[in-house]
N, C-alpha and C positions, 0 to 999 in steps of 0.2 A: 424529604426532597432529594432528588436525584442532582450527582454532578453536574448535568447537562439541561436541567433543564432550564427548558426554552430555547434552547440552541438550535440551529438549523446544520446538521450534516450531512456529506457527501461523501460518500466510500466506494473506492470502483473496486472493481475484479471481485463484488460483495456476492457474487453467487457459489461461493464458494470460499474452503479452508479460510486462511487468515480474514479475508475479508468478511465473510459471511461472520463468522466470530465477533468482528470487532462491532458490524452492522449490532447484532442483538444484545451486544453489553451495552452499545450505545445508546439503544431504545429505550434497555432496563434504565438507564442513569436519565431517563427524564427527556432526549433529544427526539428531534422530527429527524428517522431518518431515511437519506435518499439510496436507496438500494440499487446500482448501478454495475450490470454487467452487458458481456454481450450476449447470452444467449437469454431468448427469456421467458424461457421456461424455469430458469432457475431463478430469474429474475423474481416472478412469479410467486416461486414454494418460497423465498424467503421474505416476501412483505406478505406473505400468509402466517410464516411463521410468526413473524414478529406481532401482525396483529391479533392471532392467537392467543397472546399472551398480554393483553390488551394496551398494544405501547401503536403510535405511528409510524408508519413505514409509505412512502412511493416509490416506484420503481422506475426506473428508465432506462432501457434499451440502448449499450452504449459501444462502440468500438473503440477503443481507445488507438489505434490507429490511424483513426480518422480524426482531424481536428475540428472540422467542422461540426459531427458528430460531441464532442467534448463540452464544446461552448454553448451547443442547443441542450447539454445534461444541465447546463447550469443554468441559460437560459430557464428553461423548466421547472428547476430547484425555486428559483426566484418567483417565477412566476404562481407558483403552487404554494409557497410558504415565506412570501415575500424578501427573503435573502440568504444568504450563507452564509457562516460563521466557523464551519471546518470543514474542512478536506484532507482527508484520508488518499492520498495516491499510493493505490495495492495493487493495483493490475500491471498486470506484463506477462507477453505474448514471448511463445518459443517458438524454434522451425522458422518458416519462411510464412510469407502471407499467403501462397496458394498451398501448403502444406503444415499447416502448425502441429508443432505438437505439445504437451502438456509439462513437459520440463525439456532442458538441455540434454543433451545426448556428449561424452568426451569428444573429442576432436581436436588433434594439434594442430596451434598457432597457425605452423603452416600452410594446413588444410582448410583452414575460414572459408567460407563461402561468401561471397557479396551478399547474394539475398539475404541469407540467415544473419548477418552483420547489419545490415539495413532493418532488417523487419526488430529486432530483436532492442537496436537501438531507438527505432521509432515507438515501439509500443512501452518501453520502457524512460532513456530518458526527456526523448521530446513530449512522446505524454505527457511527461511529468511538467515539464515546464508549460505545455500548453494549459494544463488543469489551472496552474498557477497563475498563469496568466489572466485565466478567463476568470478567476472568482476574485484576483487583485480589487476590481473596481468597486468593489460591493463591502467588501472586509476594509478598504479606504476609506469611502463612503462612510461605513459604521465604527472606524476608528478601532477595532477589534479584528482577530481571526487567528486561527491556530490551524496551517498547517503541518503531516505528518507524513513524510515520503516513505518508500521503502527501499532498502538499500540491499546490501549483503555481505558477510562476512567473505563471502567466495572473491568478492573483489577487493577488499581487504588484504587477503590475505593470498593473490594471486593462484587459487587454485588450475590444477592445469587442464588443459581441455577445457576451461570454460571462456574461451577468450570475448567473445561477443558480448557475455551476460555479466563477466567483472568489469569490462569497459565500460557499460552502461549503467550499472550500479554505482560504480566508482563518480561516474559522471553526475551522477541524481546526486553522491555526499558533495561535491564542489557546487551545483545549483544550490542547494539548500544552506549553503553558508555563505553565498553570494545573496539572496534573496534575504536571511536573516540580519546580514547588514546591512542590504539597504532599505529595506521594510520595517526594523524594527522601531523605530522612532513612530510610523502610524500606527503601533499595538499590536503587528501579523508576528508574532510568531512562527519559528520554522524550525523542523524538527528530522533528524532521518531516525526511521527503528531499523537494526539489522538482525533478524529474527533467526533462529532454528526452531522452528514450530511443527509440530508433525500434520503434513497435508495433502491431499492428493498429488501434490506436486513433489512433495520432498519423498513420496513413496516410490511414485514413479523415477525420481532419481536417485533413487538407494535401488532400487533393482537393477538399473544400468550402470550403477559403481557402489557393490556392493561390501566389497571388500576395502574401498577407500573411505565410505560413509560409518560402516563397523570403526576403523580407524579415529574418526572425529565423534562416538558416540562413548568410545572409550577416553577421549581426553574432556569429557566433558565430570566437572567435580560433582554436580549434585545426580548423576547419573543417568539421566533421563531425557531423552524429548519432551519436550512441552506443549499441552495443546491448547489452540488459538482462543479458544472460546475461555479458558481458564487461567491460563500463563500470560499468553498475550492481552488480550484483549483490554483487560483491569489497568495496564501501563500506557498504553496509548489512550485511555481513558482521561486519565491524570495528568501527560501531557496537553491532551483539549481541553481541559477543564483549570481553574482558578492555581491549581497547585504548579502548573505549566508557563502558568503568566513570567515568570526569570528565566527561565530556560530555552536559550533558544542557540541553532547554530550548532547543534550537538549529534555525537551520532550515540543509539543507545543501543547497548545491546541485551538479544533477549534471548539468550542461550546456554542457559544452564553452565556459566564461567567457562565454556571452552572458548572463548575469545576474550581475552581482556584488557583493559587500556584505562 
């Protein structure tokens, strides 16, 4: 028997790195689950993948962006697999909305753009609280639920040039320990992971701060990037699962000790 099974989950930004990782560990451990990005063609190759390997997967076509768009991913989840049980919020959007791009780019404090500050804050921590919101009634309802945000060390630890994306990371770890106190008395668990996982995302920003990413690859003790599907995935697992049930309110980290607390 699988950790999950019988569990219903929902993973955004699951077309890819972290997400897509956590999506097929989560199949392997037993769970239905909801494969949720915006493009979706990737949406797609990964509920193939997964039922390739003979676990369930749905997919749904999601902008996290968009709220309305959010609440009809979970409407759907419900409607297809009569409820939800976990929510994985992984997604978040770089760049501006009529311009995104695939990580952060450096930029001082200074030089913030409104757009890039808005979009970057909306796909990140209002997302995050909209997901929350929308799958609250149902993890109530069932007196159960294990949410798991995504955070980052970058705003932890105030890296520079990243003003937009520490702001709203930062913001996801204060929702998630607002939420785990007043949630946990119905059984919702709430959780932030703040990852170093090697992903499309962390490539593309190791090539645009190359020399500062070398930097935190060297202070990391077990010496290695870690990847999603192997390092990540098996922890946020455990958090959804029975062994997650006392923990809540916390932020973890998954980074090979270059951050520790």
């Amino acid at each position: 028997m699988g950790q999950l099974d019988g569990k219903v989950a929902i993973v955004t930004g699951a077309g890819r790195g972290i997400g897509k990782g956590i999506a097929k560990v989560f199949a392997r451990e037993g769970a239905k689950v909801v494969v949720a990005s915006r493009t979706p063609a990737t949406v797609a190759s990964v509920v193939a993948e997964i039922e390739a390997e003979g676990f369930i997967a749905f997919g749904v076509v999601v902008d996290v962006s968009n709220k309305e768009q959010i609440f009809n991913m979970v409407a759907e989840t419900v409607k297809k697999f009569g409820t939800v049980d976990i929510l994985v919020n992984n997604a978040q959007g770089f760049g501006t909305a009529e311009k995104p791009r695939a990580s952060t780019i450096p930029t001082p404090m200074e030089d913030t753009d409104d757009a890039e500050w808005e979009y970057t804050f909306r796909t990140g921590a209002t997302a995050t609280l909209w997901g929350m919101q929308a799958v609250f009634p149902h993890m109530k309802k069932a007196g159960y639920g294990r949410i798991v945000n995504f955070a980052s060390g970058s705003g932890m630890e105030g890296f520079p040039g990243n003003t937009p994306y520490n702001a709203t990371k930062e913001a996801i770890r204060a929702l998630t320990r607002t939420a785990a106190r007043e949630w946990g008395k119905l059984g919702i668990t709430v959780n932030t992971v703040n990852p170093s996982l090697k992903t499309d995302a962390w490539n593309n920003w190791e090539a645009n701060n190359q020399e500062f990413v070398q930097g935190l690859k060297d202070k990391m003790p077990l010496g290695f990037v870690g990847e999603p599907e192997e390092h990540g995935a098996p922890w946020v697992v455990w958090l959804a699962s029975k062994g997650g049930e006392y923990v809540t309110g916390m932020t973890i980290f998954l980074n090979g000790g270059r951050f520790m607390n």
